[in-house]
C-alpha positions in Angstrom: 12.4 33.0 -25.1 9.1 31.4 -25.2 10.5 28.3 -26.1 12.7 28.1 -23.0 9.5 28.7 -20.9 7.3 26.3 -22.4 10.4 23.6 -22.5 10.9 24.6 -18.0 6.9 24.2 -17.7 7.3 20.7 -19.6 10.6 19.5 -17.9 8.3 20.4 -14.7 5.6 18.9 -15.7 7.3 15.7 -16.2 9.2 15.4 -12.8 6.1 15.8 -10.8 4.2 13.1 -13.3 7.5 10.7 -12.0 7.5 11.7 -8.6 3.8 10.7 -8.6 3.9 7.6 -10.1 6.4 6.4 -8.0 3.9 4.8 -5.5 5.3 3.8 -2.3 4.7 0.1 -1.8 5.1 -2.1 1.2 6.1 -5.9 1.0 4.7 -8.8 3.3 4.7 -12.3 4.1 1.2 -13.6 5.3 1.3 -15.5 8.1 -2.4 -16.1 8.7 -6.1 -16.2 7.1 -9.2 -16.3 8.8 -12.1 -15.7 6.2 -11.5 -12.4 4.6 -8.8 -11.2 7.1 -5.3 -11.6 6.3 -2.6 -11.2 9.2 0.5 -10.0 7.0 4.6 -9.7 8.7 6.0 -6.5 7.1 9.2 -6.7 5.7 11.9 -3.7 6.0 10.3 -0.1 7.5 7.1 0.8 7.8 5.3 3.1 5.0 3.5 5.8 6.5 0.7 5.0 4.6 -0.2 2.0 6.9 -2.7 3.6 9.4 -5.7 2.1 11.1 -8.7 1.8 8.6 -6.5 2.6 5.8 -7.0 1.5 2.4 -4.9 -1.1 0.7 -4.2 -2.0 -2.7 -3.0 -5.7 -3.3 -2.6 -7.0 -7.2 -5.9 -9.0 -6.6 -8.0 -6.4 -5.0 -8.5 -3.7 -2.2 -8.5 -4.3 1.3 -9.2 -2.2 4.8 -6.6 -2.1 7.7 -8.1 -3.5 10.2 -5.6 -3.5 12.9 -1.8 -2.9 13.4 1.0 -4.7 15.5 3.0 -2.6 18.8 5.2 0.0 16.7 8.3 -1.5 18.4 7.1 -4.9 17.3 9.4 -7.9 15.5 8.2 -8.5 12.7 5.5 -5.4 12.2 2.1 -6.9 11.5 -1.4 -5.7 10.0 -4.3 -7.5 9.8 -6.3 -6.4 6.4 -9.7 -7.2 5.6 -9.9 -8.1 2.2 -13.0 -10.2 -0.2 -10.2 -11.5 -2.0 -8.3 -13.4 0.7 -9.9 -16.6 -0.5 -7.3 -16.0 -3.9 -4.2 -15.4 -1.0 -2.1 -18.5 0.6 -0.3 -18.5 4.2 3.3 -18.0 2.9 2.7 -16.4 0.1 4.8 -12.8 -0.5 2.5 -10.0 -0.9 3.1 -6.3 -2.3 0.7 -3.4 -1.6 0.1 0.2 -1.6 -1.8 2.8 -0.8 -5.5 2.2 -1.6 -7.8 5.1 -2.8 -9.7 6.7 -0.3 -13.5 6.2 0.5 -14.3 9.5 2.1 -17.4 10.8 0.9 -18.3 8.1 -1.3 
């Protein structure tokens, strides 16, 4: 019997560690640079992770929403401040996600 319970708790255990790591993402195409903002065209729906101020992760660093596009808008675009946009190109595909939060830091 306790063998059944400790294999549910572990079987539980590892569905929630998936469902966590399944970070939602959000792909782009950036379509401007001006110093260390980056004007990005979303591609397919928006995440609802994409708020003003919001932290960003991109492969080569973190970034800050700085400013987001009418919701009804064709193509949906952010504007992200980042220190690495000197490392980005215009044109170049980008994948993000959720940043970690700087409350209280």
């Amino acid at each position: 019997m306790l063998k059944r319970i400790a294999l549910a708790l572990m079987l539980v255990a590892a569905v929630a560690v998936t469902a966590m790591a399944a970070a939602k993402t959000a792909t782009g195409k950036i379509t401007a640079i001006d110093g260390t903002k980056v004007t990005i065209a979303l591609e397919g729906e928006r995440p609802d992770f994409i708020k003003k101020n919001g932290p960003v992760k991109f492969k080569v660093g973190p970034g800050k929403i700085l400013e987001l596009s009418a919701p009804d808008a064709k193509p949906f675009t952010i504007v992200v401040n980042t220190k690495k946009a000197s490392e980005m190109k215009v044109g170049d595909v980008v994948t993000f996600e959720k940043g970690l939060s700087m409350a209280g830091c």
